[in-house]
DRENVODREN-30980 format. One record per residue (C-alpha): x, y, z; residue in three letters; residue number from 0. Coordinates in steps of 0.1 Angstrom, whole numbers. Each point is the difference from the previous one (the first is absolute). Example, Ala and Ser with C-alpha at 12.3 -4.5 7.8 and 13.67 -1.06 7.14 Angstrom:
+-------+-------+-------+---------+-----+
!    xx !    yy !    zz ! residuo ! num !
+-------+-------+-------+---------+-----+
!   123 !   -45 !    78 !     ALA !   0 !
!    14 !    34 !    -7 !     SER !   1 !
+-------+-------+-------+---------+-----+
END
This chain:
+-------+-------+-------+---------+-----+
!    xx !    yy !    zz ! residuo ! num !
+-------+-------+-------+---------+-----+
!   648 !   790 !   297 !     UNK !   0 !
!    20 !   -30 !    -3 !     UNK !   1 !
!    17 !   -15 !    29 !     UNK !   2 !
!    29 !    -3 !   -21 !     UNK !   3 !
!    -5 !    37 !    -9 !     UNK !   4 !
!    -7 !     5 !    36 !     UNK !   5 !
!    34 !   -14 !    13 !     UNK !   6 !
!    20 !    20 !   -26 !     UNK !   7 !
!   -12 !    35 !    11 !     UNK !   8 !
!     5 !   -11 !    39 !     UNK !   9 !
!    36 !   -11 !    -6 !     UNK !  10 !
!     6 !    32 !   -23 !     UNK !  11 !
!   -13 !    21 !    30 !     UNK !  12 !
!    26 !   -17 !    24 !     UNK !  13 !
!    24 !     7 !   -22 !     UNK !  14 !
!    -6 !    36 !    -4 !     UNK !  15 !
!    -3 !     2 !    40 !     UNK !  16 !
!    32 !   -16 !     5 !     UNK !  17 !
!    18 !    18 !   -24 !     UNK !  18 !
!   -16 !    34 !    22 !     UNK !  19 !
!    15 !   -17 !    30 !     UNK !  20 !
!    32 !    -1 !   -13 !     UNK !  21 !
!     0 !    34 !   -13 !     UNK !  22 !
!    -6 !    12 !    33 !     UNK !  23 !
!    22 !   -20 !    19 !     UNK !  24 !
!    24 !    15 !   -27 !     UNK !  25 !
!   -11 !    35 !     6 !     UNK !  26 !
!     3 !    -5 !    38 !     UNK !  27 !
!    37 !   -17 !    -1 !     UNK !  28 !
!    13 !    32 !   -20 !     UNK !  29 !
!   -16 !    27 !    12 !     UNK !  30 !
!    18 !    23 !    25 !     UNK !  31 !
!   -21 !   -13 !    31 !     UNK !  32 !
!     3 !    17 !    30 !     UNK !  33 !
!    10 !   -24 !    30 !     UNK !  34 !
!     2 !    14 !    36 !     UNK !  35 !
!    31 !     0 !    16 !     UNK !  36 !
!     6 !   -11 !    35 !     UNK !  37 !
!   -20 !    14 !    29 !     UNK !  38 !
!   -23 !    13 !   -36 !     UNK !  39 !
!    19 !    32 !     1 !     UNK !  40 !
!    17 !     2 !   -35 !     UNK !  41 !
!   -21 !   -13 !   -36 !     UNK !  42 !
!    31 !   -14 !   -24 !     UNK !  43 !
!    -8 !    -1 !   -32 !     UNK !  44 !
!    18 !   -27 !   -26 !     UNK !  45 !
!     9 !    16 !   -36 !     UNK !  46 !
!     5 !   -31 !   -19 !     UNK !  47 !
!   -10 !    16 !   -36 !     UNK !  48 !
!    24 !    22 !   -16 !     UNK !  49 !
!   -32 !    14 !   -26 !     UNK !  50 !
!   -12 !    36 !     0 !     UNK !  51 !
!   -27 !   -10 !    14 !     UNK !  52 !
!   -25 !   -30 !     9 !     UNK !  53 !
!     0 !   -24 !    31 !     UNK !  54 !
!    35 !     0 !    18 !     UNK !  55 !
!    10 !    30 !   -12 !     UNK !  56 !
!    17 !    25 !    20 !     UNK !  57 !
!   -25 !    26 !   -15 !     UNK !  58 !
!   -30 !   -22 !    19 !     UNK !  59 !
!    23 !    -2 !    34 !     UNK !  60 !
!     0 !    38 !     0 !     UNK !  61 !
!   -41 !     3 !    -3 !     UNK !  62 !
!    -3 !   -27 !    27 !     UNK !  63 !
!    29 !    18 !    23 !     UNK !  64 !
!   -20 !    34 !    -7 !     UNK !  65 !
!   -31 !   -15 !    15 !     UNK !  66 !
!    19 !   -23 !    28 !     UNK !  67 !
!   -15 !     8 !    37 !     UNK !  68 !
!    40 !    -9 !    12 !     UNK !  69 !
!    37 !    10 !   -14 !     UNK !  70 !
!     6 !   -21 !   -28 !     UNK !  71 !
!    27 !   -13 !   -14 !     UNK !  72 !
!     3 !   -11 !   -40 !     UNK !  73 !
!    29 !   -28 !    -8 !     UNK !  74 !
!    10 !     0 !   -38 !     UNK !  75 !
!     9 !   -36 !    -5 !     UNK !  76 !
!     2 !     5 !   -42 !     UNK !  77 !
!    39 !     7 !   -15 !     UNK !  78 !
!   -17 !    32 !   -24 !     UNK !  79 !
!   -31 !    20 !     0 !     UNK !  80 !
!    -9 !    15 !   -34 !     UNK !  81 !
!   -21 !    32 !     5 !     UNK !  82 !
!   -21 !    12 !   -26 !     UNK !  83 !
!   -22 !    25 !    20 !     UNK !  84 !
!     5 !    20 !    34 !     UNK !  85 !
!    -4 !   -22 !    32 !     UNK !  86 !
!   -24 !    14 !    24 !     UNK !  87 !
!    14 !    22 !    24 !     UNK !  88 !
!    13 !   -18 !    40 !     UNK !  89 !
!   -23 !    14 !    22 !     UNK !  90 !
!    -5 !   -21 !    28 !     UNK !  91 !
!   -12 !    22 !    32 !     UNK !  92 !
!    17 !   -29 !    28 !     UNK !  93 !
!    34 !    -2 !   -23 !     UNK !  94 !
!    12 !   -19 !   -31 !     UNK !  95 !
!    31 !   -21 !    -9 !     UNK !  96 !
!    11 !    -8 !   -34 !     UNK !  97 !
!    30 !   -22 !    -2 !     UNK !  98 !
!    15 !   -26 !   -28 !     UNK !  99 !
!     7 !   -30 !    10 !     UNK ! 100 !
!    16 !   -18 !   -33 !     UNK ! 101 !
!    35 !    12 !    -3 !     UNK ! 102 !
!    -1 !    34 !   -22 !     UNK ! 103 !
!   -40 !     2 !    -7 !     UNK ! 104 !
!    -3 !    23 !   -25 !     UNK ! 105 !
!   -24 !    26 !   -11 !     UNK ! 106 !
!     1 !    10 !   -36 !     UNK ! 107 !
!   -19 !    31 !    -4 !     UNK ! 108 !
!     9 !     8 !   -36 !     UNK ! 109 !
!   -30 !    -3 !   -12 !     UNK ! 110 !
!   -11 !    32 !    23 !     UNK ! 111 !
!    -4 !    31 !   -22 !     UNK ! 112 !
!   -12 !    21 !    32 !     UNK ! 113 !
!    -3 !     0 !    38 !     UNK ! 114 !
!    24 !   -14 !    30 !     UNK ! 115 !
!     2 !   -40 !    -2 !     UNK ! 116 !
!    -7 !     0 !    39 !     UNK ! 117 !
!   -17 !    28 !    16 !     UNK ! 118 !
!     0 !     0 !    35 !     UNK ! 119 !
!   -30 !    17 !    11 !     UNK ! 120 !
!    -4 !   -14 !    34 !     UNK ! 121 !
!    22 !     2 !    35 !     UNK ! 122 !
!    20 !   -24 !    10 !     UNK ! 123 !
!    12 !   -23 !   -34 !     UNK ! 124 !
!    35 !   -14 !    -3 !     UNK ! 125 !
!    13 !   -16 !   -31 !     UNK ! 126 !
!    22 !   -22 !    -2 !     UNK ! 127 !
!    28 !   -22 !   -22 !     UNK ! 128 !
!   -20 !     5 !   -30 !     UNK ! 129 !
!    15 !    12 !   -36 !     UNK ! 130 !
!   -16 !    32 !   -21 !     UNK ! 131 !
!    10 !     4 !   -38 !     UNK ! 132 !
!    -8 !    14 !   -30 !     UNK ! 133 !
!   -24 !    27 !    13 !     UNK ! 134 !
!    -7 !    33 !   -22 !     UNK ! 135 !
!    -6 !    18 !    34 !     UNK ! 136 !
!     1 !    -4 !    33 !     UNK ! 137 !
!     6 !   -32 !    19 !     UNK ! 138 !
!   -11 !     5 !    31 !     UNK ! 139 !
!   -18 !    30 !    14 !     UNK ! 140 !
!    -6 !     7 !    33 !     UNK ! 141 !
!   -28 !    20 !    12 !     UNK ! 142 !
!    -7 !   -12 !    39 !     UNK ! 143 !
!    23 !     1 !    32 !     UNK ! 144 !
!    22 !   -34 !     6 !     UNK ! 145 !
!     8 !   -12 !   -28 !     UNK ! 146 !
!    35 !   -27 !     1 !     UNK ! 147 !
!    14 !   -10 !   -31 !     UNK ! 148 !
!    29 !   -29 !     7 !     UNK ! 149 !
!    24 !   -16 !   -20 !     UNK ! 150 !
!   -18 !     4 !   -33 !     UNK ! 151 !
!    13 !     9 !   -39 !     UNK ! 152 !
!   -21 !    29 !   -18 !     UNK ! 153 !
!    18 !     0 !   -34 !     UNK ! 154 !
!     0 !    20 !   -34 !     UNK ! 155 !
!   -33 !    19 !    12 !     UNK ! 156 !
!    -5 !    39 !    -2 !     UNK ! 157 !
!    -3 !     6 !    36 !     UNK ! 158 !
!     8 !   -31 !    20 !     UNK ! 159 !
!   -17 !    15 !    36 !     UNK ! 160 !
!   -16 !    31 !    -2 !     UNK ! 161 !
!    -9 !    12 !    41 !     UNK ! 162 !
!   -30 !    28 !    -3 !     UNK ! 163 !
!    -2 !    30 !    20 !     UNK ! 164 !
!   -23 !   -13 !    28 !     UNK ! 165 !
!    19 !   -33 !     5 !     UNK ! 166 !
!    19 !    -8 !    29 !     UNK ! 167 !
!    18 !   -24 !    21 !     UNK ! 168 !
!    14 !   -14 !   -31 !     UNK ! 169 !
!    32 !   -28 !     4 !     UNK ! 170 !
!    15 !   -13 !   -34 !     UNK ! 171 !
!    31 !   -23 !    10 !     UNK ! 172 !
!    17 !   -27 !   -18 !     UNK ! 173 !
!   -12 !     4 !   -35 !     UNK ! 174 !
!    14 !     8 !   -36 !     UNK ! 175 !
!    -9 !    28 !   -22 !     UNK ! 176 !
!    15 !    -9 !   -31 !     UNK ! 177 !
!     2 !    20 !   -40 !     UNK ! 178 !
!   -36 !    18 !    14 !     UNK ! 179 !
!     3 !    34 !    -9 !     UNK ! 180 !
!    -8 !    15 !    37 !     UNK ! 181 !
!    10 !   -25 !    30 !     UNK ! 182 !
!   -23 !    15 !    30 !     UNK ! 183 !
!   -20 !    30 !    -7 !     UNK ! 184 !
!   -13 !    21 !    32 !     UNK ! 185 !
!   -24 !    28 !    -4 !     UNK ! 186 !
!     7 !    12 !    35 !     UNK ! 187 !
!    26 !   -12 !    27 !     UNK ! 188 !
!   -32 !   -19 !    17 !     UNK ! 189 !
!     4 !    -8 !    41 !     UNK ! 190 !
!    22 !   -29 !    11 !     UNK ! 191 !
!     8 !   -10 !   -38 !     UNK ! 192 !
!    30 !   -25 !    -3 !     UNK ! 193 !
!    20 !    -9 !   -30 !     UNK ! 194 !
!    27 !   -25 !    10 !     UNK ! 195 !
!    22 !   -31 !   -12 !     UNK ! 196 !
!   -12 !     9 !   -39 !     UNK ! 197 !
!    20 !    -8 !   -33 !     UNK ! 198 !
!    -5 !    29 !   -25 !     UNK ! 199 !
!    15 !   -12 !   -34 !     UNK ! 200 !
!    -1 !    20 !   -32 !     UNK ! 201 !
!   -30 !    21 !     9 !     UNK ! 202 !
!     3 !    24 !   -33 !     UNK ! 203 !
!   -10 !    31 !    17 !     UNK ! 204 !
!     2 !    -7 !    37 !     UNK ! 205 !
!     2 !   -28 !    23 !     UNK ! 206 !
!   -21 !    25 !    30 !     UNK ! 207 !
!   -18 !    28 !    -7 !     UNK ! 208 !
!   -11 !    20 !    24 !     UNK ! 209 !
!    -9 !    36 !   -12 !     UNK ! 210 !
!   -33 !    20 !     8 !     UNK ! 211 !
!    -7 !    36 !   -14 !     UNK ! 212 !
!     8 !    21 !    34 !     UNK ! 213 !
!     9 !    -8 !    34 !     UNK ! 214 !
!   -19 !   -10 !    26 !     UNK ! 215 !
!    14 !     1 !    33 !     UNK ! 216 !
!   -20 !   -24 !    20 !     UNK ! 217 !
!     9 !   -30 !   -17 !     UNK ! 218 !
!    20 !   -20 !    16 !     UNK ! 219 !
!    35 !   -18 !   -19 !     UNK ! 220 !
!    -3 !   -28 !   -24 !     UNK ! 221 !
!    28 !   -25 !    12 !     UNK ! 222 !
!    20 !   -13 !   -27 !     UNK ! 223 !
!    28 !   -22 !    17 !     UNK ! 224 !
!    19 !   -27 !    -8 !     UNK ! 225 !
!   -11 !    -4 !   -36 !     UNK ! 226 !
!    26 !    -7 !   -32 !     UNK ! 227 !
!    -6 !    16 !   -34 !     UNK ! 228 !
!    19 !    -8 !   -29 !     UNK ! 229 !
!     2 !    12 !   -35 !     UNK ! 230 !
!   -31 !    25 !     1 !     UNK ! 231 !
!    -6 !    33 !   -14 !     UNK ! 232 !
!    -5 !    19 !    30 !     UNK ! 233 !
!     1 !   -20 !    30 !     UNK ! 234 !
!   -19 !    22 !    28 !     UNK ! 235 !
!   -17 !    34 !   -16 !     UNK ! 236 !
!   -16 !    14 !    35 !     UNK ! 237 !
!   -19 !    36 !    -4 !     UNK ! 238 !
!   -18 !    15 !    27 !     UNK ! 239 !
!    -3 !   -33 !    17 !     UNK ! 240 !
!    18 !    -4 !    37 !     UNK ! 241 !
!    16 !   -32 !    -8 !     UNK ! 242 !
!    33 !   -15 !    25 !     UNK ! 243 !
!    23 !   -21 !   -29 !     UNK ! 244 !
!    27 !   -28 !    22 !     UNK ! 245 !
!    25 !   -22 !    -5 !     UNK ! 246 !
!   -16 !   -10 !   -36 !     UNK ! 247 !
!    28 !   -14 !   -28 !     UNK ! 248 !
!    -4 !    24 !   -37 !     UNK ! 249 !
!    18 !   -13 !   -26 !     UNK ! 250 !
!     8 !    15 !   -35 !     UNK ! 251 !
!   -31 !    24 !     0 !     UNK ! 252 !
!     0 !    16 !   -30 !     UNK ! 253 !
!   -10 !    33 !     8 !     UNK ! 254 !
!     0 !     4 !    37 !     UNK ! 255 !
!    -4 !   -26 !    31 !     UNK ! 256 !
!   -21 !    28 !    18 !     UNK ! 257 !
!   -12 !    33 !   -11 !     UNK ! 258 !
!   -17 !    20 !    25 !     UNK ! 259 !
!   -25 !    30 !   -10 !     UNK ! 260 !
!   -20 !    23 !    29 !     UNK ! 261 !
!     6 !    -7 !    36 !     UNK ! 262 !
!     5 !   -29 !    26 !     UNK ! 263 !
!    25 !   -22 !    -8 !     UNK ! 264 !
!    22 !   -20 !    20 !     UNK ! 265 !
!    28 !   -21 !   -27 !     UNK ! 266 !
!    23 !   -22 !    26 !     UNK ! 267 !
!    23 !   -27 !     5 !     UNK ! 268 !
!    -4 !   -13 !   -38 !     UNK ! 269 !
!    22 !   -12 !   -25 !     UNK ! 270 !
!     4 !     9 !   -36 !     UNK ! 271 !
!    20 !   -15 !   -20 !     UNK ! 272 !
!     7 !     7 !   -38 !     UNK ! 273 !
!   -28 !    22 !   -23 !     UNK ! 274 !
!     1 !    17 !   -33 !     UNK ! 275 !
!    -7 !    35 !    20 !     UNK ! 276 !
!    -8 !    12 !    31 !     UNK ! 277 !
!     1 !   -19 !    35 !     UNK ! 278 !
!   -24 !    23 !    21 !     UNK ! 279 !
!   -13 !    33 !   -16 !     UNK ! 280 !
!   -19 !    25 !    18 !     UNK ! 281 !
!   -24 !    21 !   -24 !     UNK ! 282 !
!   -17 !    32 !    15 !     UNK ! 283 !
!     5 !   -18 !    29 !     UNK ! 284 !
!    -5 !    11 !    40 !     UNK ! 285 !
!    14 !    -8 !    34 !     UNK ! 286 !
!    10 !   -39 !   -10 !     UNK ! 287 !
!    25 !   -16 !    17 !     UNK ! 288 !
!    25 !   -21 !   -15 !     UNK ! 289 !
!    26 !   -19 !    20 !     UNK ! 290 !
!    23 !   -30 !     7 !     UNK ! 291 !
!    -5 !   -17 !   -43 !     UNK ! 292 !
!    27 !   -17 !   -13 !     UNK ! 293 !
!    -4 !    14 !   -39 !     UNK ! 294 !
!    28 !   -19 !   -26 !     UNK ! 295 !
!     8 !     6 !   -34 !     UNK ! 296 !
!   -29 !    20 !   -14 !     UNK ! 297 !
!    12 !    16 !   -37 !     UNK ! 298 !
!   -16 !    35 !    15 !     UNK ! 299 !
!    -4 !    17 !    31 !     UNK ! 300 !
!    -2 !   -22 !    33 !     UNK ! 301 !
!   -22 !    27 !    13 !     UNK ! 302 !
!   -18 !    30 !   -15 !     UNK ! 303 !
!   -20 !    25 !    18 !     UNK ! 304 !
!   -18 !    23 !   -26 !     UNK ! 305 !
!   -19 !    29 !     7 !     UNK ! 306 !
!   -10 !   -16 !    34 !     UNK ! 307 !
!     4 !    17 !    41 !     UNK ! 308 !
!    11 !    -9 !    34 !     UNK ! 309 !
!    12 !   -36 !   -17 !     UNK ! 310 !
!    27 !   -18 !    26 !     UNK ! 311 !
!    26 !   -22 !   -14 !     UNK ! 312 !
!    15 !   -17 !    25 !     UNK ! 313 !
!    26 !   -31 !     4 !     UNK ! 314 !
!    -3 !   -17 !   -32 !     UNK ! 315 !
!    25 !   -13 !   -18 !     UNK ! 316 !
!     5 !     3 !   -37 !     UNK ! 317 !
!    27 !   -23 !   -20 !     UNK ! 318 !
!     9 !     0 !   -37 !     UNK ! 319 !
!   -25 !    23 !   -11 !     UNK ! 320 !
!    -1 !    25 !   -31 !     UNK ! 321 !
!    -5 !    28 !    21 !     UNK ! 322 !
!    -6 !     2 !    41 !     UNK ! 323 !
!   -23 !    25 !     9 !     UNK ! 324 !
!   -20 !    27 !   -13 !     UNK ! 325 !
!   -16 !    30 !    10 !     UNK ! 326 !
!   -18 !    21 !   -23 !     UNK ! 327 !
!   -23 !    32 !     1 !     UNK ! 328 !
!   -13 !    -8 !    34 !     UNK ! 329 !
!   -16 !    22 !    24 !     UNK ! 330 !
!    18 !    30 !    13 !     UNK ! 331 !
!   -25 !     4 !    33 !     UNK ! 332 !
!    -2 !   -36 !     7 !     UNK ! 333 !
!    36 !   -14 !    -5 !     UNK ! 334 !
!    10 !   -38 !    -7 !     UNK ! 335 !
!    25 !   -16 !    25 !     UNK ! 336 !
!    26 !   -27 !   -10 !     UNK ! 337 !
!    21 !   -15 !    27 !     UNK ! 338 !
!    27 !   -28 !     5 !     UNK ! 339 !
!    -7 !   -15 !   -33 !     UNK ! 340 !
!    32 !   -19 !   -16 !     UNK ! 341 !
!     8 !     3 !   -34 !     UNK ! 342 !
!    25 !   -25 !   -14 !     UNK ! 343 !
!    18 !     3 !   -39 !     UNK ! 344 !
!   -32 !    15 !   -18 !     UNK ! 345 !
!     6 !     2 !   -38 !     UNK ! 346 !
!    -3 !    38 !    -2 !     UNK ! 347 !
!    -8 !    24 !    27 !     UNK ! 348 !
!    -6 !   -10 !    38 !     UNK ! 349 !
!   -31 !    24 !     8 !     UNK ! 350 !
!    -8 !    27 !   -26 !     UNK ! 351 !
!   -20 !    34 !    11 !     UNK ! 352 !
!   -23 !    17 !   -23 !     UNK ! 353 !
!   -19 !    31 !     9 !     UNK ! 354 !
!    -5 !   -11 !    33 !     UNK ! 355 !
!    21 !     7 !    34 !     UNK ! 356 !
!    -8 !   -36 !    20 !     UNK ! 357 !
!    21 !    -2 !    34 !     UNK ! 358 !
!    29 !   -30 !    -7 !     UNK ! 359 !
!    14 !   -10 !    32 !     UNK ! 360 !
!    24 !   -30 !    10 !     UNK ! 361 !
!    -5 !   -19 !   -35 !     UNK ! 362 !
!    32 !   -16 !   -14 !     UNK ! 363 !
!     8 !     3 !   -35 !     UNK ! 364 !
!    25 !   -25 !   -14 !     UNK ! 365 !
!    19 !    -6 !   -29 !     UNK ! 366 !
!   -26 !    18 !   -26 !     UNK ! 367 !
!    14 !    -4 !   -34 !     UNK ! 368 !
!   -11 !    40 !    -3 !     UNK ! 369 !
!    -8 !    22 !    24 !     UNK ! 370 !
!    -9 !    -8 !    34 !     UNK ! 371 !
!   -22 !    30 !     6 !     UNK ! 372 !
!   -12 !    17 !   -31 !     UNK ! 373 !
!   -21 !    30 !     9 !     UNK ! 374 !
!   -19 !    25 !   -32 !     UNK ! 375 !
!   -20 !    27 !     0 !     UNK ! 376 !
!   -32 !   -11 !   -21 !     UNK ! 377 !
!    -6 !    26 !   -31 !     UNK ! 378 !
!   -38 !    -2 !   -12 !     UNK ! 379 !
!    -7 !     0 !   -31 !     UNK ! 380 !
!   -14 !    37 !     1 !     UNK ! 381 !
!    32 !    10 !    15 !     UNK ! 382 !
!    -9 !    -1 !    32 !     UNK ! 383 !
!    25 !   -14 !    25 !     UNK ! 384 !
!     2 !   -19 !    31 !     UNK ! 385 !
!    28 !    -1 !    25 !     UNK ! 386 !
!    12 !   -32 !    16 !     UNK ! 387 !
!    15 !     8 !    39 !     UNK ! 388 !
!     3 !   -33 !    15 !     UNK ! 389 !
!     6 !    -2 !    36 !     UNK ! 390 !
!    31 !   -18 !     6 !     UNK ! 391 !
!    12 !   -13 !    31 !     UNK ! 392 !
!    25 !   -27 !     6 !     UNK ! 393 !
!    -1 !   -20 !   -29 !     UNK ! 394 !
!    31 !   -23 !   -13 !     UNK ! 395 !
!     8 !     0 !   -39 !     UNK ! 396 !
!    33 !   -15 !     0 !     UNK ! 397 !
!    22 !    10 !   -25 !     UNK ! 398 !
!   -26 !     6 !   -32 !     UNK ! 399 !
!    -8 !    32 !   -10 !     UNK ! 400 !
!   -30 !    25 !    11 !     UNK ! 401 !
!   -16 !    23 !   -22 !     UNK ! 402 !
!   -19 !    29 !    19 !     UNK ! 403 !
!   -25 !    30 !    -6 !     UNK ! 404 !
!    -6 !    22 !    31 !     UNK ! 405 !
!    -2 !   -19 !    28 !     UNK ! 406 !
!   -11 !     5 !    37 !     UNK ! 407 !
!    31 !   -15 !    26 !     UNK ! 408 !
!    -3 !    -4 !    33 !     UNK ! 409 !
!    10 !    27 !    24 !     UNK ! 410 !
+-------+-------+-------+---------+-----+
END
């Protein structure tokens, strides 16, 4: 061969070589590279590609994290993430963080036809100030003990956290569940579980659900405190789930702020203000306790008991409502209690009684635009009846009327 010829291969191979150099150096800059920590005790992991997948991707982060030897922690450093397949699942057996650190990272998931977009499979993951959207299903699902979730927006998905049976130790504080169609979803009540600090917004058909098929009574109570929905369907639906609901803010629910079903409830020191329908309604419900809420200007009943036994209603206070209370075809054997609960200027009757005999003790009932105690017999529709004998003792109606079946008086 030529040395002309010669020379031309042997700078064609440099260039080829050079140009693999660079590729790699490429490959190497944007992949999500693990980098030990200080002390080597925590792998972070750099997501500087906002692809479905390929080098920097927070879908290679996860595979490196699932194989780590150390807790690892992933950093999303890319404004949006456009999903096309489901991520891998966190698994880390030493712990795993996720957290944005661009202002509002977001995940668009609507791409998704099936499946959670995270699935926390492994202990000891916390998310946090990321953005979901867009997802068919479920945003996050958690299926491992300590999981966080902090001051993150899960928006227009199906189910923006759904918490499975065996989970536990599960803290969601500070985020926004906005126009999803479920908030929170729990399968069981789950030990130690924490929802605090949230925004629930125009959830369609509740902001927390927490309903399971029968009771169960060694779980221990979901704690809902300190929370404010607005503008949802339903804003708590608990059945059969122990949960303790504090000092959270409902606003304009449009069906009820809380509607209990089963047994273990504990509805306290909340405020509801304004609603379509119902403030707290308890449905078949047993032994709940519901004291010291400040309920406003619901268009129906502040609080209705329905079919449920051995309820107490205690100390709230109920302003501007429809109607006050309500006690309807309760148990007989197992007898609801409401005590020194005030009722200012409802629209129409103070505390209505319908086939049930609750005990009404030291409640106030003042200025009702109808009745201030309204008690019926209920007539079935087969004709059968049932009697309504309250138990009344030392109650205050002021001056508006009381309309009364048989009723049991003190001595």
């Amino acid at each position: 061969m030529p040395v002309k010829n010669r020379l031309l291969v042997a700078a064609g191979v440099f260039v080829i070589l050079a140009g693999i150099v660079a590729l790699a150096h490429w490959y190497q800059s944007n992949r999500a590279k693990p980098q030990a920590g200080a002390m080597g005790q925590n792998l972070l992991m750099h997501v500087t590609n906002g692809a479905d997948r390929g080098p920097g991707t927070l879908r290679e982060a996860l595979y490196l994290a699932a194989g780590a030897a150390a807790s690892a922690t992933v950093s999303i450093e890319v404004p949006r993430i456009d999903l096309q397949s489901s991520l891998p699942p966190f698994v880390n057996a030493h712990g795993l963080r996720l957290v944005g650190t661009s202002p509002g990272v977001q995940i668009n998931a609507a791409a998704l036809s099936t499946g959670p977009v995270l699935d926390i499979a492994g202990p000891n993951v916390s998310v946090e100030a990321i953005s979901i959207e867009n997802c068919p299903a479920i945003a996050i699902l958690v299926r491992a003990v300590h999981f966080h979730l902090a001051s993150s927006l899960i928006q227009s998905c199906d189910v923006g956290v759904e918490v499975a049976e065996n989970a536990s130790d599960t803290l969601l504080e500070r985020n926004r569940y906005a126009k999803d169609r479920l908030g929170v979803r729990f399968a069981a009540a789950g030990r130690n579980s924490v929802v605090t600090g949230n925004e629930f917004i125009d959830d369609k058909d509740a902001g927390l659900w927490a309903v399971r098929s029968s009771s169960d009574a060694r779980d221990t109570a979901i704690t809902i405190r300190d929370n404010k929905f607005t503008e949802d369907g339903n804003a708590i639906v608990a059945g059969n789930i122990p949960v303790l609901i504090e000092r959270n803010e409902f606003v304009n629910a449009h069906e009820a702020a809380v509607d209990l079903v089963g047994a273990g409830a504990v509805v306290r020191g909340n405020q509801i203000n304004g609603g379509a329908a119902m403030g707290i309604v308890g449905e078949s419900s047993s032994g709940a306790v519901i004291e010291n809420n400040e309920i406003e200007g619901v268009a129906a009943y502040g609080i209705m008991l329905r079919r449920s036994s051995n309820m107490l209603v205690r100390n709230n206070r109920l302003n501007n409502c429809g109607y006050g209370l309500a006690f309807v075809l309760g148990d007989l054997k197992n007898v609801s209690h409401a005590v020194g609960n005030v009722i200012i200027e409802p629209k129409f009757n103070g505390i209505d009684v319908v086939g049930d005999s609750p005990t009404l003790s030291h409640n106030q009932v003042l200025r009702a635009h109808a009745y201030a105690l309204h008690v019926d017999d209920f007539q079935a529709p087969t004709g059968a009846r049932v009697a309504s004998q309250p138990y009344l003792e030392d109650n205050n109606f002021g001056s508006s009327p009381v309309k009364t079946a048989a009723m049991r008086v003190p001595p």
